[in-house]
C-alpha positions as CSV (number, residue, x, y, z in Angstrom):
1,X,67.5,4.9,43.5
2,X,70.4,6.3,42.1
3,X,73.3,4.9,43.9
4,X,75.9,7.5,44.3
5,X,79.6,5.9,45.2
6,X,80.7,9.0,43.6
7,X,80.9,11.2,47.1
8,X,84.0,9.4,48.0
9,X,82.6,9.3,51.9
10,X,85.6,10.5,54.3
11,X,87.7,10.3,51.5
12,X,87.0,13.7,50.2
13,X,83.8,13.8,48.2
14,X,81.5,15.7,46.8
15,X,78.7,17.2,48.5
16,X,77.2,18.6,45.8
17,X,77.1,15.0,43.7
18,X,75.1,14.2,46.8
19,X,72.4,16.9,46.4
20,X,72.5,15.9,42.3
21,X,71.9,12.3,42.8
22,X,69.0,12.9,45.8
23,X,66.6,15.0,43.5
24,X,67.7,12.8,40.1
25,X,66.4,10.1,42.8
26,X,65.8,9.6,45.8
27,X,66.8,9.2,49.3
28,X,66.4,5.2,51.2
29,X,66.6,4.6,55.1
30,X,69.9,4.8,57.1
31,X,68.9,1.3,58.2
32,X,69.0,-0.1,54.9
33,X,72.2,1.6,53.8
34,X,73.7,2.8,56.8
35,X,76.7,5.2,56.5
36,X,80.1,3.7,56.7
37,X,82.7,6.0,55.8
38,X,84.4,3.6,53.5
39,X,83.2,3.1,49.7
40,X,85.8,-0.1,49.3
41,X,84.0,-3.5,48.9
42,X,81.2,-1.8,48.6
43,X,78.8,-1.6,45.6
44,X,75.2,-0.7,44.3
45,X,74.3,-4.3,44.0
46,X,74.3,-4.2,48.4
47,X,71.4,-1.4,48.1
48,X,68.9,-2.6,45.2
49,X,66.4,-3.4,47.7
50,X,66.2,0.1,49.8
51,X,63.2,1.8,48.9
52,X,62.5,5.2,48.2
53,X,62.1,7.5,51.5
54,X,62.2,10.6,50.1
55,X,62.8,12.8,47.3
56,X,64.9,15.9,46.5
57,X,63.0,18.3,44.5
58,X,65.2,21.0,44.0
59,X,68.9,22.3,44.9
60,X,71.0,25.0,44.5
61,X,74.5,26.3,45.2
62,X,74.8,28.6,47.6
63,X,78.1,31.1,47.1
64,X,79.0,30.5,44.0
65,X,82.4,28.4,44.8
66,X,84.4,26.3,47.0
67,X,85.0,28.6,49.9
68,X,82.7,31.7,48.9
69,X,79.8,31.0,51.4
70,X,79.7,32.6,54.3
71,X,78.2,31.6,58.0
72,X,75.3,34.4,57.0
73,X,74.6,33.4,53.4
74,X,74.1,29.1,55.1
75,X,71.7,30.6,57.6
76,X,69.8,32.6,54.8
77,X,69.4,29.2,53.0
78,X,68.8,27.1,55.7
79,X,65.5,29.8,56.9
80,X,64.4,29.9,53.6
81,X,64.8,26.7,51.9
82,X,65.9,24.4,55.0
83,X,69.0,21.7,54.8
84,X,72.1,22.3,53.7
85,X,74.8,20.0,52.0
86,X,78.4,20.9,53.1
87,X,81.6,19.9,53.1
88,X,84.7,21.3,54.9
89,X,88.4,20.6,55.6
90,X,89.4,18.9,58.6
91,X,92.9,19.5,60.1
92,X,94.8,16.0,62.1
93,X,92.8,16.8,65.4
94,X,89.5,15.7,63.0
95,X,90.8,11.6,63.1
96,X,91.4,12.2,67.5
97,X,87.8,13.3,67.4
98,X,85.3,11.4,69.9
99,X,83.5,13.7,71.4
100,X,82.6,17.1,72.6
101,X,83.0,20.6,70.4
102,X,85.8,20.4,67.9
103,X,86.7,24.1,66.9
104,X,90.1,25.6,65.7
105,X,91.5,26.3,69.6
106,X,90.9,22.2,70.0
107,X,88.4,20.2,71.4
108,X,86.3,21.0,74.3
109,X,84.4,17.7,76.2
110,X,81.6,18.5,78.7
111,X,83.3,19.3,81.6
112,X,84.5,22.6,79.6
113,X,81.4,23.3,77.6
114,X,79.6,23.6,80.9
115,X,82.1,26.0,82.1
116,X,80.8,28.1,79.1
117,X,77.5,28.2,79.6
């Protein structure tokens, strides 16, 4: 495994470095290095004994740049070469986040999904 601190978790990150380090590698169980959104106190030394899951064969950027892709170009990829690693900007709302749709307008629990459908 190549053990990848380097995506900064909630602190930023870098997809990308994720999608490098996955086919340079490989991928372990969430059980055996479950995600914690935190990077401090942790090191690669807490992981050594994960074994390999799976393996990334090949990736590719999709758009060209940070903010380039569009919603089309994502579902293009996803159809023809299937998951996707993203990243987006989160406003203050993101942190108040438990459940339900979070969109621009706010978020929406059940009750008001339902109402949608």
């Amino acid at each position: 495994m190549t053990c990848n601190f380097l995506t900064e978790g909630c602190e930023g990150g870098w997809p990308h470095l994720h999608s490098f380090f996955a086919q340079k590698g490989y991928l372990v169980e969430e059980k055996c290095a479950p995600y914690l959104a935190k990077t401090k106190g942790q090191s690669c030394g807490n992981y050594e004994k994960c074994k390999p899951k799976a393996k990334v064969l090949e990736t590719r950027f999709v758009g060209g740049g940070w903010g380039e892709v569009s919603e089309v170009q994502m579902m293009k990829e996803i159809l023809r070469n299937g998951p996707v690693s993203i990243e987006f900007q989160a406003n203050g709302l993101f942190s108040k986040y438990q459940s339900g749709i979070l969109s621009e307008e706010g978020i929406k629990n059940k009750s008001t999904m339902e109402e949608l459908l």
